[in-house]
N, C-alpha and C positions, 0 to 999 in steps of 0.2 A: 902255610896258607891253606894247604887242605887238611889239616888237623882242625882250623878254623874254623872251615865252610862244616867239617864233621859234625862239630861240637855244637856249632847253630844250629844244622838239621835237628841232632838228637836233641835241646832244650825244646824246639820247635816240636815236638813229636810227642815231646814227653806233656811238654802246654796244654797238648789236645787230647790226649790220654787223659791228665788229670781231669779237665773240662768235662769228658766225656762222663767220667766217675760220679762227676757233681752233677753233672744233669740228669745222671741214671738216680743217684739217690734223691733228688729235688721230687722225679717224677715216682718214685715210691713211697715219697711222704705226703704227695697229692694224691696217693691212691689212696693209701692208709686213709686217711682226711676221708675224702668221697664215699669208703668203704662203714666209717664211722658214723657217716649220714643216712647210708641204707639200714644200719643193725638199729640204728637210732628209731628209724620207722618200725622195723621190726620190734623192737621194744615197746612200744605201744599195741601192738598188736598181735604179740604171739609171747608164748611162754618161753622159747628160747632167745628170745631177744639179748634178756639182758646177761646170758652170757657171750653172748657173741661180744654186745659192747664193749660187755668188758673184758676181752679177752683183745679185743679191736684195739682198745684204750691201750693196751702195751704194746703192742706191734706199732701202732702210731707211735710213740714214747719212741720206742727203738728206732723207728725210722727217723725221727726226728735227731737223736745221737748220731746215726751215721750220717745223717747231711750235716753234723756240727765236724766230725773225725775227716769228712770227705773233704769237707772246706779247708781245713786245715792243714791236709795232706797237699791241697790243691796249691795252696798259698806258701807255705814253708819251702819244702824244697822244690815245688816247682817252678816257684819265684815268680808266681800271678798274683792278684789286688786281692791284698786281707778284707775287701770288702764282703765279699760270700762268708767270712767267718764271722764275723757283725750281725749279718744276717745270719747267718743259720743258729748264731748263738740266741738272740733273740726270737729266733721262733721258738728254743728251746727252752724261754723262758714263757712263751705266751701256750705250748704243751703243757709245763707243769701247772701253770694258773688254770688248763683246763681239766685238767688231773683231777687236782683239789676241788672245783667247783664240781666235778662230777659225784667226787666223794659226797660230797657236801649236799649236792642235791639241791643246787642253786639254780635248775635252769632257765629260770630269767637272766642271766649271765651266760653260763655254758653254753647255749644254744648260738647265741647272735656269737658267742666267740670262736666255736665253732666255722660259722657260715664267713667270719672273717679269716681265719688262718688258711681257710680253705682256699678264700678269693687272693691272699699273701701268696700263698703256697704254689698256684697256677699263674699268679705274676713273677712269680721270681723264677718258674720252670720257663714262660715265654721269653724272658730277658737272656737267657744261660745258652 
């Protein structure tokens, strides 16, 4: 019986450890994001703009990975809702579409998708 009650604590503990992980990396991808909108400004208006961008653009990319590996972690042996991995895979796909239009130099695209992953990004940190 008290192996029992043990073994639910520690799932329980470990639930919210994972959780924590996920919300720590959710809110590093909403930073990256918000940080991407300031260099963005700054790209129009200063000569180091657009390396900041784009050095922003990968740090966002990587942030965006570890809330894909975090969700994962979360969900697999933690044994919480593969939902966050749906999500975080799909924002991973809505980063590289903004990857390429950046290359691409679309941004009448880029921009408004931008200002959307953003408002994604800050919904799905309030939910977590």
């Amino acid at each position: 019986m008290a192996t029992q009650v043990t073994a639910k604590a520690k799932a329980k503990a470990d639930t919210r450890r994972s959780s924590s992980f996920l919300k720590i990396a959710i809110a590093l991808q909403t930073l990256t994001i918000f940080l991407q909108a300031v260099s963005a400004g700054l790209l129009l208006t200063s000569s180091y703009g657009e390396t900041l961008h784009s050095v922003g653009a990968r740090v966002m990319y990587g942030a965006s990975m570890l809330y894909v590996l975090t969700a994962v972690l979360a969900w697999k042996p933690g044994g919480s809702s593969p939902r966050p991995v749906w999500h975080a895979s799909g924002f991973l796909v809505l980063a590289s579409v903004q990857v390429v239009l950046g290359i691409a130099h679309v941004p009448s695209v880029h921009v408004p998708l931008g200002v959307l992953m953003f408002g994604l990004s800050v919904l799905a940190l309030t939910r977590r």
